[in-house]
N, C-alpha and C positions, 0 to 999 in steps of 0.2 A: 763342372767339377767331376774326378773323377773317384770312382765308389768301390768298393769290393761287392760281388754279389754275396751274398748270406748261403745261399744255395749251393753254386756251381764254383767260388770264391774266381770270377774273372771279373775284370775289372771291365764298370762300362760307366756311362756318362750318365750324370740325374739333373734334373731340373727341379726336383722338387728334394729337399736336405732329408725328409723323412722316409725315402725310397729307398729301400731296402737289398731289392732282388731287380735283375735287368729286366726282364721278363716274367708275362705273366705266369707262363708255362715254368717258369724257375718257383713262383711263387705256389704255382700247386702241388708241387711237388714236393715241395719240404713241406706245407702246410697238411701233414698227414701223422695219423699219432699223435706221440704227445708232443708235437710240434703244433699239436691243434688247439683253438682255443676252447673247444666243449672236451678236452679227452679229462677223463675220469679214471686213466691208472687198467686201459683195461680188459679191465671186471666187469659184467652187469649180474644182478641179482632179480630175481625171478621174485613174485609175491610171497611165497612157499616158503624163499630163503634159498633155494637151492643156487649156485653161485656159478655164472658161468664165463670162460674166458673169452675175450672176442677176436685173439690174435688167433686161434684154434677154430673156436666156434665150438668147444666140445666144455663139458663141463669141467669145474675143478674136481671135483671126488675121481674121475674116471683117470683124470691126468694122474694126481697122484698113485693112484692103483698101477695106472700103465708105468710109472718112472718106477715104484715101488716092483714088480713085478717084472721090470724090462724087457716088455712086448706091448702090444697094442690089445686091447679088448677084443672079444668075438662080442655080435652082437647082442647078441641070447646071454652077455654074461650083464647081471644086474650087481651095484653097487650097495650095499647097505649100511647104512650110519647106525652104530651099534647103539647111542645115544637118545639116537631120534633124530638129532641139529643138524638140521642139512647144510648148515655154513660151519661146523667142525669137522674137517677135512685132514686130520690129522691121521696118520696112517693106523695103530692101533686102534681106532674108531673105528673103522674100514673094515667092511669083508666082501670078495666077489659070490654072489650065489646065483643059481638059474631063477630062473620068469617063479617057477613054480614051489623054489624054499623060500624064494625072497615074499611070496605072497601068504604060503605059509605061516612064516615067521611073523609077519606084520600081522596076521589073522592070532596067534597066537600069546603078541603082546598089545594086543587089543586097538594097535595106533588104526586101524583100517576101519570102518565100518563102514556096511551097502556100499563099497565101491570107493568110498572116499575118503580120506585121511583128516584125521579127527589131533585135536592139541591135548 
């Protein structure tokens, strides 16, 4: 019988009614994203909370500062969640600051202490 592939949509021949794509190579191909069956939308989230994309590989807060700002980050620029919530990522939450006000600031609203960040 003759099939449409799911993939490449050319028609090829199956033997088995539940075969989908002609080829295996057609099959790995669409099986990526959320054409996958573990995809999750994504996202992955850190222990911390901090939220990161995986189509990027960069975090959510820096994306939005980059769209918000319409340039890409330097590296030296730090991100701070004015809240604390490192999953509210809302731009008014948002501020860029260097290595040295963003450690500053956490030393001075106390989230920081000996090096590590306290709830």
């Amino acid at each position: 019988m003759k099939k449409l592939c799911k993939n490449c949509r050319n028609n090829f021949y199956h033997i088995d009614k539940r075969q989908k794509f002609c080829n295996r190579k057609c099959f790995l191909s669409w099986n990526l994203g959320k054409n996958h069956h573990g995809w999750k939308g994504g996202i992955k989230t850190r222990p911390d909370g901090y939220v990161r994309d995986s189509k990027t590989d960069k975090y959510v807060h820096r994306l939005v500062m980059e769209r918000h700002l319409g340039r890409q980050l330097k590296s030296w620029e730090h991100i701070h969640h004015k809240d604390g919530n490192p999953k509210n990522n809302v731009i008014d939450n948002l501020m860029v600051l260097t290595n040295s006000e963003h450690r500053k600031l956490e030393v001075k609203t106390q989230k920081r202490l000996n090096g590590t960040f306290c709830k």
